[in-house]
C-alpha positions, -999 to +999 in steps of 0.1 A: -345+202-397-372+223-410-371+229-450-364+266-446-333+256-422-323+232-447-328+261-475-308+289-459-280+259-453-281+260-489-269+290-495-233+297-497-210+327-485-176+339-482-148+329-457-147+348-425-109+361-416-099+330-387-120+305-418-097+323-444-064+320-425-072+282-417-072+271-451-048+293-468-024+273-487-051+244-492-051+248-528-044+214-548-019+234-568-002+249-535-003+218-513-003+186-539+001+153-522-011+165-490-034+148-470-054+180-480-094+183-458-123+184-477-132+221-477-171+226-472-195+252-479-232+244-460-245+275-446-234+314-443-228+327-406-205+351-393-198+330-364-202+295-350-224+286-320-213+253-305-243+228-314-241+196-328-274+183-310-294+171-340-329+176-327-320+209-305-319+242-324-304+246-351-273+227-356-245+226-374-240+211-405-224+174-406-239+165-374-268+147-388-257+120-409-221+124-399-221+119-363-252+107-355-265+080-383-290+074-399-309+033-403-308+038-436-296+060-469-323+070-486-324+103-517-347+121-534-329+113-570-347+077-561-377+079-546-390+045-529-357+033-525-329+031-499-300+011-485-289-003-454-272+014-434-273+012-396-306-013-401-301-044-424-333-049-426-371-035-427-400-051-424-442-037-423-468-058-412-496-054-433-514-025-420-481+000-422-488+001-385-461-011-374-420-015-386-397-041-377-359-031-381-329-055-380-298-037-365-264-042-377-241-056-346-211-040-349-218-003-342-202+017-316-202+052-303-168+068-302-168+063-264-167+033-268-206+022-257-227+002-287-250+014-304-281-013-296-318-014-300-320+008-268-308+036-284-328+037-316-359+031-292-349+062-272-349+079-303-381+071-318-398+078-282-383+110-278-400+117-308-432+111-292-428+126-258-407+155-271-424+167-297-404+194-308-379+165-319-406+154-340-402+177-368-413+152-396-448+145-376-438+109-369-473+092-353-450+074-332-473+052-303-445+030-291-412+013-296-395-014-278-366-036-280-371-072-292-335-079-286-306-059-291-306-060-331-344-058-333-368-028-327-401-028-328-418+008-337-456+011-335-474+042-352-506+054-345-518+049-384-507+037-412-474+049-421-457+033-453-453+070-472-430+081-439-405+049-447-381+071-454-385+102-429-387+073-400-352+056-419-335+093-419-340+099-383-307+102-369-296+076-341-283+091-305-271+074-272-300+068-250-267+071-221-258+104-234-298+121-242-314+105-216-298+127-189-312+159-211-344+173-190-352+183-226-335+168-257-351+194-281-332+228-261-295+215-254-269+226-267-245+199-273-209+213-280-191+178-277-212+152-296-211+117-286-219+100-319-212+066-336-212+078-377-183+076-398-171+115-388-162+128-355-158+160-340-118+172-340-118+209-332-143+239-328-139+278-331-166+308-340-145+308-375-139+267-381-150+235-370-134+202-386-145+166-386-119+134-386-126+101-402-135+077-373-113+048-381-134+028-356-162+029-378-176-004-389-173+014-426-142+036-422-128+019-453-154+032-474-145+069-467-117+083-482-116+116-476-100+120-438-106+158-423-133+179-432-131+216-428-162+237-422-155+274-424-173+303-413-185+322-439-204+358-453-223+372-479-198+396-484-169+380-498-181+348-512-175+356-547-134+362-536-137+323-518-156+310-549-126+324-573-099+319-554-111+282-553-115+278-516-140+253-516-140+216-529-180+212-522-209+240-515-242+245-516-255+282-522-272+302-550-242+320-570-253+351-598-235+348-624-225+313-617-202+308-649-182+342-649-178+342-611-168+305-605-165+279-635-148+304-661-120+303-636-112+266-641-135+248-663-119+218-660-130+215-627-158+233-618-192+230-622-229+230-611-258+212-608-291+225-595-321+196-598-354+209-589-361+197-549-389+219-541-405+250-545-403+286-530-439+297-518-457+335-519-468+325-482-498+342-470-507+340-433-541+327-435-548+327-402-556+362-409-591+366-424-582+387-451-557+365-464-588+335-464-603+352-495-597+329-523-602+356-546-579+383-529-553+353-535-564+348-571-560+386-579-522+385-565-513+351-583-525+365-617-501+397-613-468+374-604-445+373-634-430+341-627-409+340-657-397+377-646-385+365-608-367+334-628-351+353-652-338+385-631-332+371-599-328+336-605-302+341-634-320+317-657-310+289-639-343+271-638-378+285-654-412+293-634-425+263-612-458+247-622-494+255-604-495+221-594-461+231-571-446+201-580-407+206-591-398+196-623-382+175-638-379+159-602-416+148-602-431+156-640-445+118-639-465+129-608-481+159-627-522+146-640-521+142-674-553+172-676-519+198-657-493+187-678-494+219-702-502+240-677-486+273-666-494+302-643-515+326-659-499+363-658-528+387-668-528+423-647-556+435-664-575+404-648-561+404-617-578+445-612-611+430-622-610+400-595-603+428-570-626+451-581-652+423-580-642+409-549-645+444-535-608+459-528-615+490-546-584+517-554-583+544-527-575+579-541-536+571-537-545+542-559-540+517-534-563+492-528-588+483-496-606+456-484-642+455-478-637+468-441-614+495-454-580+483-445-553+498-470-538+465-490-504+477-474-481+450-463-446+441-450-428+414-462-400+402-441-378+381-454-338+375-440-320+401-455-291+376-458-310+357-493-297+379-520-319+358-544-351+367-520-341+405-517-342+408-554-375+382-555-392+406-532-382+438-552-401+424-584-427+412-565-431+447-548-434+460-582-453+439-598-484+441-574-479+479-572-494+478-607-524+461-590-526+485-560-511+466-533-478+474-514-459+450-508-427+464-488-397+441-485-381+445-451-345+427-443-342+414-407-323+389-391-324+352-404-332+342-365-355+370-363-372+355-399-379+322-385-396+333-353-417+358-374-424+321-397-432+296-371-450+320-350-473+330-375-463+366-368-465+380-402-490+393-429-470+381-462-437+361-465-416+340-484-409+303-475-398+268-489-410+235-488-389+206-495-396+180-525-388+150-499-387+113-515-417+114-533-444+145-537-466+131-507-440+148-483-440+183-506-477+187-500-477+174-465-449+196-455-472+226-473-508+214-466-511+192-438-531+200-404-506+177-386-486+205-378-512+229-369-501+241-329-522+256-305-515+290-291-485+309-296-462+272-298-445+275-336-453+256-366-423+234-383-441+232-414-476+248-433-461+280-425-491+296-442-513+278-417-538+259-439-561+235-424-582+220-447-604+184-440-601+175-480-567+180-479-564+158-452-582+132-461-563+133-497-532+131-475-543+101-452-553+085-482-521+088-495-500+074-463-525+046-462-518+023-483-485+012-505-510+009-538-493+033-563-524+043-585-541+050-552-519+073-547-513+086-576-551+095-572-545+111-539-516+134-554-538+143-576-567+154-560-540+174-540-530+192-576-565+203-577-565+222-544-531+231-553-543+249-583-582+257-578-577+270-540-545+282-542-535+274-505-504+289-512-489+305-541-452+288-557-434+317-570-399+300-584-391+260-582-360+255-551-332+237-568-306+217-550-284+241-549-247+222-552-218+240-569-182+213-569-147+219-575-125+189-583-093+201-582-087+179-549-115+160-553-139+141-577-165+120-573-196+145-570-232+137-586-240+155-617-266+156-641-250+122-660-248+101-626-277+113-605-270+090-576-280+117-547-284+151-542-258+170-545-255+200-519-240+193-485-267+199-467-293+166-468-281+140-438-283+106-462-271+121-496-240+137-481-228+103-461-236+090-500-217+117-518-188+112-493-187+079-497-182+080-533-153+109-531-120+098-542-088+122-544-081+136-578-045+127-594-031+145-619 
């Protein structure tokens, strides 16, 4: 999933009517003793469409991680580490060419087949012959069965930073996908997978999940039914109140008047940095490739404004570097620690004068071949956070003679307009990943640069960059931490004295829990995964550690 999918997922909205009607009277208070479903929040949509195909569109929530498993559990709260899951074991030869993974034996698909070393070979060569599978760039060469507990994957370089990425990839039955013509467009309505949840009903209003009592871990999960309701923008402040939800994801305003001042006992919030939210500018286009047209805008973003007004106070301005904090503050050089973005208008009008985009007579700006500085920016007019982050932003570069003009379309229509490149200025997310390597690949790196009109899954501002690059491969190359702590870095640097693209707020994990039914979420005093339901590993994790409250 790309880290805008896994963003709007984030976000949380209100019950639609069938959703509503489904889980009225599943209050704690209404229903105690019940064998009451875990009530889920992940994403805000009208409607359900029927697709649970983990590398096919964009599917629904649970079905990654859930369904189809991962080899391993691995979270952002502890980078470099992860546990066993459907591999015991990993080993690298010494190059980080090459990864040898011990399978457990007694894993089965809810038909009934096992799950083997077949089936995570299929998957890892999908991901090289399908590439749109291959959303995390995996340099996968080759992958064979040793026997059926031992896999053999073979990349084309070294590959020790992607540990994780390769040990997320969700597992699927080589006798189910291997009768797709194209894994990466079916639409699978009735998955076939071998995780600890299966599928137990499906409408456009609510899907729900049973525990798999066949599951070679089934007594680890204690929570039986999860319910996934539809949801809107609308109404979720009514769903939030009415406590309506156990377990969401979603940026609420007014987070303490709308949803914990309604039971304090047992709701609450926690929002880690995992990220940051980008200023994206295409720069494809040759404007756009003027480091000093990009200098001018940066210095008339109020950071602190966006953070405070639309943003709630939750979290202040991200760093120049881009890296969240406190997620990744040991990564920050020593000479960016004190660092902050620089908000200076009066500056910003002499880098444009000087770069030539004078003021027109309406006092907007042009660019040296006379284009007006007059630009949409589209952005999915479902993010409330985003509509009022593109407000501010159109104001405050009004007082530098650029128009900037939000414009609300469809979130499907948003992500084609993204990965197409088909867009002047926009407003995307890149995800903080297990350690900040995979932030400023999944911002910086050539890897997913596409030729023609194909879409991007990543570098949605398009910059290609052979110092970058090389920072990057230097990074992935070896398993020496100083190395790469001198790779990360040199990738501050560009961050900061190219300005590739322009951070604009830090992206939280958004996770909002109510443990009237049930308790056992992370929190800031026990960390041990992220909390919103939207990450494959760190909900099978979160889960796993959910126990039902007694009162």
């Amino acid at each position: 999933m790309t880290p805008e999918v896994t963003r709007r997922a984030l976000m949380l909205g209100s019950v639609g009517a069938a959703g509503t009607a489904a889980l009225a009277g599943c209050s704690g208070k209404d229903a105690a003793g019940a064998d009451l479903p875990l009530r889920i929040h992940a994403n805000d949509s009208t409607t359900f469409q029927p697709n649970f195909n983990p590398y096919g569109g964009v599917p629904l929530q649970g079905a990654s991680g859930l369904i189809y498993e991962n080899l391993r559990l691995a979270t952002a709260m502890t980078p470099g580490e992860s546990e066993p899951w459907l591999a015991t074991e990993l080993v690298w030869n010494e190059g980080g060419t090459e990864l040898v993974l011990t399978l457990r034996d007694d894993v089965h698909f809810v038909d009934g087949e096992p799950l083997d070393a077949d089936d995570v070979v299929y998957t890892f060569l999908m991901h090289r012959d399908f590439p749109a599978t291959n959303t995390v760039a995996l340099g996968v060469v080759d992958a064979t069965a040793v026997d059926p507990t031992t896999v053999r994957i073979e990349f084309e370089s070294t590959s020790f930073a992607q540990e994780s990425d390769i040990c997320t990839r969700p597992i699927v039955p080589e006798h189910v996908f291997s009768a797709f013509e194209d894994p990466s467009t079916e639409q699978i309505a009735e998955p076939m997978g071998s995780g600890p949840y299966r599928l137990e009903r499906f409408s456009d209003q609510l899907y729900t999940f049973v525990k798999n009592d066949e599951h070679w871990a089934a007594d680890e999960f204690e929570p039986r039914e999860l319910a996934w309701p539809s949801f809107t923008t609308q109404t979720m402040n009514t769903a939030l109140q009415a406590g309506e939800i156990d377990w969401s994801g979603g940026f609420i305003a007014n987070i303490d008047k709308i949803f914990v001042e309604h039971d304090p006992e047992n709701r609450g919030y926690w929002y880690p940095g995992n990220g940051t939210v980008n200023l994206t500018l295409n720069l494809e286009k040759e404007l756009f490739q003027d480091l000093e047209l990009r200098r001018g805008i940066s210095l008339a973003v109020d950071r602190q404004e966006i953070a405070e007004i639309a943003y709630m106070k939750y979290f202040g301005p991200p760093h120049p570097t881009g890296l969240p904090r406190p997620t990744y503050e040991e990564f920050i050089a020593e000479e960016y620690r004190d660092l902050e973005f620089e908000v200076d208008v009066e500056k910003a009008e002499t880098v444009l004068d000087d770069a030539g985009y004078p003021r027109g007579e309406d006092g907007t700006r042009v660019a040296p071949d006379g284009t007006p500085l007059v630009f949409d920016l589209p952005i999915p007019s479902s993010y409330n956070d985003w509509v009022t982050t593109s407000q501010i932003l159109g104001s405050q570069l009004r007082k530098i003679g650029i128009t900037l003009t939000p414009r609300g379309i469809s979130f499907e229509q948003w992500l084609e307009a993204r990965d197409t490149g088909n867009f002047d200025i926009t407003i995307s997310t890149a995800g903080a990943g297990q350690n900040p390597w995979y932030l400023y690949r999944s911002m910086l790196s050539s890897e997913y640069r596409t030729e023609g009109d194909e879409p991007v899954v990543a570098n949605f501002q398009r910059w290609y960059d052979d110092e970058t690059d090389e920072l990057l491969r230097t990074f992935s190359d070896t398993d020496d931490e100083e190395e790469q702590r001198t790779a990360v870095e040199g990738l501050q640097r560009i961050m900061i004295e190219q300005m590739p693209t322009l951070p604009i707020v830090t992206a939280p994990n958004w996770f909002n829990y109510n443990t009237e039914v049930w308790t056992g979420f992370p929190n800031e005093d026990d960390p041990y995964a992220l909390g919103a339901p939207v990450q494959n590993a760190d909900r099978v994790m979160v889960l796993r550690n959910l126990t039902r409250t007694t009162n």
